[in-house]
C-alpha positions as CSV (number, residue, x, y, z in Angstrom):
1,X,-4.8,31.2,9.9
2,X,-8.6,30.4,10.7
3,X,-10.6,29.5,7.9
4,X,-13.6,32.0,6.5
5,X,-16.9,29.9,5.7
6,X,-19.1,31.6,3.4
7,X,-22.4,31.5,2.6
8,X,-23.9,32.9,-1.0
9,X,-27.3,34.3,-1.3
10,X,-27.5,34.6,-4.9
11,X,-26.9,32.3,-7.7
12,X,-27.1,34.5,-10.5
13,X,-23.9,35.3,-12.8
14,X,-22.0,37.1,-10.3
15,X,-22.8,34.8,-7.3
16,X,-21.5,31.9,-9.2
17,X,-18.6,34.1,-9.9
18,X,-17.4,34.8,-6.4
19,X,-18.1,30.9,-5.5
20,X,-15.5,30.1,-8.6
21,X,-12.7,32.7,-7.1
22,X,-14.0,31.4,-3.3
23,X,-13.5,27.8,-4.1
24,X,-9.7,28.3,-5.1
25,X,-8.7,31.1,-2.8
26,X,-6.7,29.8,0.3
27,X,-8.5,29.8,4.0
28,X,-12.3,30.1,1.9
29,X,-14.4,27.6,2.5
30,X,-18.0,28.0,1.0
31,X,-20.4,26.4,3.2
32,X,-23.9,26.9,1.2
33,X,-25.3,28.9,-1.1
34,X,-28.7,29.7,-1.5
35,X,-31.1,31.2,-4.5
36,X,-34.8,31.8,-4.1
37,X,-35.2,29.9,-7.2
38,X,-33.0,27.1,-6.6
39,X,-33.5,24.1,-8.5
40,X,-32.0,20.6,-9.6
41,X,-29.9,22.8,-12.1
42,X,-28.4,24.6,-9.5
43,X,-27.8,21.6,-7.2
44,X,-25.9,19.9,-9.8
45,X,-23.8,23.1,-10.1
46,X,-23.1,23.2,-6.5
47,X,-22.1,19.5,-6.3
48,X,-19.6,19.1,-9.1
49,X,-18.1,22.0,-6.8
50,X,-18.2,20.4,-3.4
51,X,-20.7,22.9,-1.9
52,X,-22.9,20.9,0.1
53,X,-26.1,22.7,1.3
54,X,-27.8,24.3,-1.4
55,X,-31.3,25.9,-0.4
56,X,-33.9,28.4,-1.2
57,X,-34.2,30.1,2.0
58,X,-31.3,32.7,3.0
59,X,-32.9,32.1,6.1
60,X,-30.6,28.7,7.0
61,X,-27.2,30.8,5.6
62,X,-28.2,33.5,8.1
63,X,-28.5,31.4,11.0
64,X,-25.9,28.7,10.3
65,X,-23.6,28.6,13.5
66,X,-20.6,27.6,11.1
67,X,-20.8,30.2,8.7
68,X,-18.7,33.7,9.3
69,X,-19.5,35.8,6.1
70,X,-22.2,36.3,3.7
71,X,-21.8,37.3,-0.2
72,X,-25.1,39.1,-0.8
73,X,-25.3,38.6,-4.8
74,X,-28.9,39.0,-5.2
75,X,-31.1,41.6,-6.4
76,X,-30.5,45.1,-5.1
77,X,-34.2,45.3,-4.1
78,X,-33.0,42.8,-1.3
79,X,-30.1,44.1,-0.3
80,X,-30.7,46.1,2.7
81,X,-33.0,43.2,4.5
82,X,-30.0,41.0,4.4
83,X,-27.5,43.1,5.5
84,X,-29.3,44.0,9.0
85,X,-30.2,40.0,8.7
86,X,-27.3,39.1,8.6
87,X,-25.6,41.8,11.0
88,X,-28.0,40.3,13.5
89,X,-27.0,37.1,13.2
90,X,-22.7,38.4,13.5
91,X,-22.1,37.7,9.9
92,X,-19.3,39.2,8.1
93,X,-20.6,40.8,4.6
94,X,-19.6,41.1,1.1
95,X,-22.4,42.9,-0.9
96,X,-22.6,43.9,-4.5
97,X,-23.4,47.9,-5.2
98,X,-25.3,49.3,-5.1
99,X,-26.5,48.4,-1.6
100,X,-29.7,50.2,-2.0
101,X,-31.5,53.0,-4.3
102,X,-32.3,54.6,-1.1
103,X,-29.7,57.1,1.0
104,X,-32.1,56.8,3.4
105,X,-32.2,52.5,3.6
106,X,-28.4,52.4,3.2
107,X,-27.9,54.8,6.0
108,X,-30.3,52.1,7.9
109,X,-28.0,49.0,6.9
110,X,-24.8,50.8,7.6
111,X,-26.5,51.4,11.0
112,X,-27.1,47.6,11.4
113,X,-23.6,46.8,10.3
114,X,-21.7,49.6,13.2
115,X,-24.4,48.5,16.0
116,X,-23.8,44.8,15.5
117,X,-19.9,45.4,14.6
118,X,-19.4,43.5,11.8
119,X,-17.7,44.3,8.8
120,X,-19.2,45.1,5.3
121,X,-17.4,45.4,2.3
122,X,-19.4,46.7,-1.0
123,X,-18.0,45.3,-4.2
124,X,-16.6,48.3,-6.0
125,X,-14.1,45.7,-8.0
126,X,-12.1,48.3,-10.3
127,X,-10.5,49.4,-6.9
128,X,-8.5,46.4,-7.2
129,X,-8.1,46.2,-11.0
130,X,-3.7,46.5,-11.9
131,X,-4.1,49.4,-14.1
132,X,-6.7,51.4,-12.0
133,X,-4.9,50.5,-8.3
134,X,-1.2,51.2,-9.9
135,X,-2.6,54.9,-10.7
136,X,-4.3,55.4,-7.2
137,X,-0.5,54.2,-5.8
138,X,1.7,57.0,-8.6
139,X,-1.0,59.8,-6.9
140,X,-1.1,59.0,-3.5
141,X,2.7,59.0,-3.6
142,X,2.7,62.5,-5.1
143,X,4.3,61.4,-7.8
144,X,2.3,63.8,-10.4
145,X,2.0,66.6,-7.3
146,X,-1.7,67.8,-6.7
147,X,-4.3,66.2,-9.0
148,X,-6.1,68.7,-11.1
149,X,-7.9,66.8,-13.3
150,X,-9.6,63.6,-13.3
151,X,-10.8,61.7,-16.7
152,X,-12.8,58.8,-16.9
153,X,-14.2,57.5,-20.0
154,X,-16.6,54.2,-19.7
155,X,-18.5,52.8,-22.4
156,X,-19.9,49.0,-23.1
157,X,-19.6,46.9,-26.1
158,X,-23.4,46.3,-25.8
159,X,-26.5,48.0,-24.1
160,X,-28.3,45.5,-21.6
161,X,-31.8,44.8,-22.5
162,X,-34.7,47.0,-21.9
163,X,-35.6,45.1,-19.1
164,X,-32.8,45.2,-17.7
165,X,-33.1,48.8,-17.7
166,X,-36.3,48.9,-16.1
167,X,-34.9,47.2,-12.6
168,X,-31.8,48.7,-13.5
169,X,-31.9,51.9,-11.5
170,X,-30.4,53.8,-14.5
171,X,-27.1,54.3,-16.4
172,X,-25.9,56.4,-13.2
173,X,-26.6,53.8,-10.4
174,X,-26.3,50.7,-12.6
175,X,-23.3,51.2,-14.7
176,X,-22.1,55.0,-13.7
177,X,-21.4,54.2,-10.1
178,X,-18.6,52.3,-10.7
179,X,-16.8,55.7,-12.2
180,X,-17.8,57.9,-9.5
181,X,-16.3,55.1,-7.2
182,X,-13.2,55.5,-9.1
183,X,-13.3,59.2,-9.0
184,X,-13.2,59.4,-5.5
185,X,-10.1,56.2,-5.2
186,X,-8.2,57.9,-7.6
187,X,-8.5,61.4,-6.4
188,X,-8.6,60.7,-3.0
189,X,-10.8,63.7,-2.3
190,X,-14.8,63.7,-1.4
191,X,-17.0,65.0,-4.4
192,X,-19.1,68.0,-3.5
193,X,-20.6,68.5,-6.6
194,X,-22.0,67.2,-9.7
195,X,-23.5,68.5,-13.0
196,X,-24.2,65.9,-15.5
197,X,-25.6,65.9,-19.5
198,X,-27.3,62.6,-21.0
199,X,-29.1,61.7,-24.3
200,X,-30.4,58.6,-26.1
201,X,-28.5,57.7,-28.8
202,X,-27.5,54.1,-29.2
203,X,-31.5,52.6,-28.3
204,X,-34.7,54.2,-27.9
205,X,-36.1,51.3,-26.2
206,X,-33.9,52.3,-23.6
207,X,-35.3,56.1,-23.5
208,X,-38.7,54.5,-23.3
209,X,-38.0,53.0,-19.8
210,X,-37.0,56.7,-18.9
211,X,-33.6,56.5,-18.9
212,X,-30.5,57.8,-21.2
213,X,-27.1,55.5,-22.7
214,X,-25.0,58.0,-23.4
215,X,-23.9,61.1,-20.6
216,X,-21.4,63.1,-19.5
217,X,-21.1,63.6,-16.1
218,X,-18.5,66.5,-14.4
219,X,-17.5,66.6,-10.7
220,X,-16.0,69.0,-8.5
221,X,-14.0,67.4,-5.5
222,X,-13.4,69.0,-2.2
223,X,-10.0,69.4,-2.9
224,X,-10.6,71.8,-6.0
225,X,-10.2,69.3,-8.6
226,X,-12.1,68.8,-11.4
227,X,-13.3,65.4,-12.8
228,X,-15.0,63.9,-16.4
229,X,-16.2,61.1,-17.0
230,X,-18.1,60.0,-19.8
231,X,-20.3,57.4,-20.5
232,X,-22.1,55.0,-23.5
233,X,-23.8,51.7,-23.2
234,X,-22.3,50.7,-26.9
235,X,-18.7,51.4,-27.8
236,X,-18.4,49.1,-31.5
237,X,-15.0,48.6,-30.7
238,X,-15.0,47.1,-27.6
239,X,-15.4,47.9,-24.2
240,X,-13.5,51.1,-22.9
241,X,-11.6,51.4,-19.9
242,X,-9.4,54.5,-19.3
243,X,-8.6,56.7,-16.6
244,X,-6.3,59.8,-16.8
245,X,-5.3,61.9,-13.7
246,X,-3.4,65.2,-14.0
247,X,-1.7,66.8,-11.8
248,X,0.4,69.9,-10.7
249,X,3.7,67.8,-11.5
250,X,3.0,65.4,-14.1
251,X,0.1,63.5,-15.4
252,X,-0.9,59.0,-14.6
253,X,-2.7,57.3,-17.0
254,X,-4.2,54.0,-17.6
255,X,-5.2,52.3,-21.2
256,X,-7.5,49.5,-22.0
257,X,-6.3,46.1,-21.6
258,X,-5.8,43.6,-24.7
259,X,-6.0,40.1,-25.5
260,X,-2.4,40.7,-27.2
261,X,0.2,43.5,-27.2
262,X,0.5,42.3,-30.9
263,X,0.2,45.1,-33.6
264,X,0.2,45.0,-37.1
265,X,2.0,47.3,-39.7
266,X,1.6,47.1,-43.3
267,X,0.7,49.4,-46.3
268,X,-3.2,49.5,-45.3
269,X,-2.4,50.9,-42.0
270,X,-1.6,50.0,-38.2
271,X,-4.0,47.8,-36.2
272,X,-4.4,46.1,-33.2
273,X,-7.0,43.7,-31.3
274,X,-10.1,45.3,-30.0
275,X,-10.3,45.6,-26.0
276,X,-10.8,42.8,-23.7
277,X,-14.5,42.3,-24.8
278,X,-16.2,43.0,-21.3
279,X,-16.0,43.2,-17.8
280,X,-15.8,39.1,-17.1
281,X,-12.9,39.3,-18.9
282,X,-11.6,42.6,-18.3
283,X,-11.8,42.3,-14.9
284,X,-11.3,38.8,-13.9
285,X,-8.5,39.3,-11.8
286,X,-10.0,42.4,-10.0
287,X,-13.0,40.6,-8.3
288,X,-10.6,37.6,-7.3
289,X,-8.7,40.4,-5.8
290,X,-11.3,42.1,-4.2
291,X,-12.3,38.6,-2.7
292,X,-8.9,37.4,-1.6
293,X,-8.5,41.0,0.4
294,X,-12.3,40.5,2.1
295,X,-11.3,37.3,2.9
296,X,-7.6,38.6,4.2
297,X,-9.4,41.2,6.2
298,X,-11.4,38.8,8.1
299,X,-8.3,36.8,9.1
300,X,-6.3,39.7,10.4
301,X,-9.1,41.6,12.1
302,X,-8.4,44.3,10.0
303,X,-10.7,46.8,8.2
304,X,-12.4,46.0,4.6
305,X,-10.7,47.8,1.8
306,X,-14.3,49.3,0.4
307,X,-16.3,50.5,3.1
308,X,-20.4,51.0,3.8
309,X,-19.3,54.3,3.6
310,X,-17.8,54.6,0.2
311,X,-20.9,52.5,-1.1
312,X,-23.1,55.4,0.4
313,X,-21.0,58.5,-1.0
314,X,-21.4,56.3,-4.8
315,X,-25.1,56.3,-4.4
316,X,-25.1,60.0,-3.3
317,X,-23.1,61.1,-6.2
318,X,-25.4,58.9,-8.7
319,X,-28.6,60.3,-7.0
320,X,-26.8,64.0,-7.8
321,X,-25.9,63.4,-10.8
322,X,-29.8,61.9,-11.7
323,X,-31.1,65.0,-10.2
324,X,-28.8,67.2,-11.8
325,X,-29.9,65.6,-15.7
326,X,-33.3,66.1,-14.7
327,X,-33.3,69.8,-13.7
328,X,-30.4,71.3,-15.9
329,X,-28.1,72.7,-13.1
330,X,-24.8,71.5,-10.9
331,X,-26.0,69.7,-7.6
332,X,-24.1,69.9,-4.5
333,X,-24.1,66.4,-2.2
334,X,-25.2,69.0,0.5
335,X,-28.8,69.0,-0.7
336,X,-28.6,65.3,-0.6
337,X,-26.9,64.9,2.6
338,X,-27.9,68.1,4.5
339,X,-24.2,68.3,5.8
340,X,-21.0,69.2,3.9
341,X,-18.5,66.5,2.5
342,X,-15.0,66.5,3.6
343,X,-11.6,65.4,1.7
């Protein structure tokens, strides 16, 4: 089986995540990495890993004749330049969501990525999270009949800082998207329409960049089924992961995960450990799967598992959901897309 080399463009947290789960995953081999601000810190990083060029310039990953795929980990700002970059140049791409804040620029990079015929897979990792795929699996197996009703709740331990927030693109493209990815995997219907609700009520400062931390967000789906999914950027107890999906004959759901199944009984009450704290941790596995399947799909010469299009229909629903908050009524992805969505 022919070896992938990878180059990184991006040596933030995640980039240095995805070289971690590169460097041990069978037929990966990363053969650079760059960051526009690399330094001696990042060089010493890179050697006690065996990851020989390390430059500033994406430039020399780009146009390396050895390397096959690209992990775009950088800022989303920078996103869609890479991906027609590196489509040009016949590399293979991994990108982080969302790939743009623009229909119109994704559209363009999608574009790049069909005419040039590589493949690009966006990194929508709860697809490939055990609880979250085992519940895609019961309903696609009709196992619960027609779904009727989709619930999502999703809430951090902690909000991000304010400036964060202000780069951010908002709670529904920064941290909302990954729901209405799971919306559509789980249902496996197209949404059509969206109304959502949001207020500030866990940090001000984060209403003073214009944005909200706490929304509800509900969906209609081509199929007729309905979805919820709620959202807060500070849950005290923990970070909260849950999905239900009800159907005409039964219903699939999907808890939080634990450090420990242990529980404790005694005459003050029942407890338990709080959730895994965040996503690192609560989804560890699912980015090393979500790798490992890239990586597999390259080898066979078959398609990626999360397409440029379900990136795009993400940052539709996120963009209907922001115009829905701002003008009080449902949005249809029609007025976004000017054609109708299909199941």
């Amino acid at each position: 089986m022919k070896t992938i080399k990878i180059g990184i463009i991006g040596a933030g947290r995640i980039g240095k995540i995805h070289a971690d789960h590169l460097l041990h995953m069978p037929g990966a081999e990363i053969a650079a990495i760059s960051d526009l601000y690399a330094a001696d810190e990042l060089r010493a990083w890179a050697m006690e890993r065996g990851i020989a060029v390390v430059t500033n310039n994406s430039t020399e990953i780009m146009e390396h004749p050895d390397i096959d795929a690209v992990f775009i980990c950088s800022s989303t700002d920078t996103h869609v330049p890479l991906i027609k970059q590196a489509a040009a140049n016949g590399k293979h791409i991994f990108c982080e969501k969302p790939v743009s804040m623009s229909v119109e620029q994704t559209r363009e990079a999608l574009a790049a990525v069909e005419a040039a015929g590589v493949s690009l897979q966006i990194g929508f990792n709860r697809r490939f999270d055990h609880n979250f795929s085992r519940v895609r699996e019961i309903v696609s197996d009709g196992k619960i009949g027609e779904p009727h009703l989709i619930r999502i709740t999703s809430r951090d331990p902690n909000p991000p800082h304010p400036d964060y927030i202000k780069v951010s693109g908002g709670l529904f493209m920064d941290m909302a998207i990954h729901d209405f990815d799971i919306a559509r995997f789980l249902s496996g219907s197209e949404v059509v329409e969206v109304y959502a609700q949001g207020a500030v009520l866990v940090d001000p400062a984060i209403g003073e960049q214009g944005d909200i931390d706490t929304a509800v967000t509900t969906l209609r789906f081509a199929s007729g089924a309905l979805g919820v999914i709620d959202n807060s950027r500070k849950a005290v107890y923990g970070y909260d992961q849950r999905v239900e999906v009800f159907g005409s004959g039964g219903s699939v759901s999907a808890d939080n995960d634990y450090p420990s199944t242990a529980v404790v009984s005694g005459p003050e009450g029942v407890t338990r450990d709080k959730p895994l704290y965040f996503f690192l941790e609560r989804y560890k596995e699912a980015y090393i799967n979500e790798t490992r399947q890239f990586i597999e799909s390259l080898q066979n010469g078959t398609p990626v598992p999360v397409s440029g299009h379900d990136g795009l229909q993400a940052e539709l629903i996120a963009l209907a959901a922001k115009r829905s908050l701002e003008q009080g009524r449902p949005v249809k992805l029609a007025e976004l897309t000017g054609i109708s969505t299909v199941s």
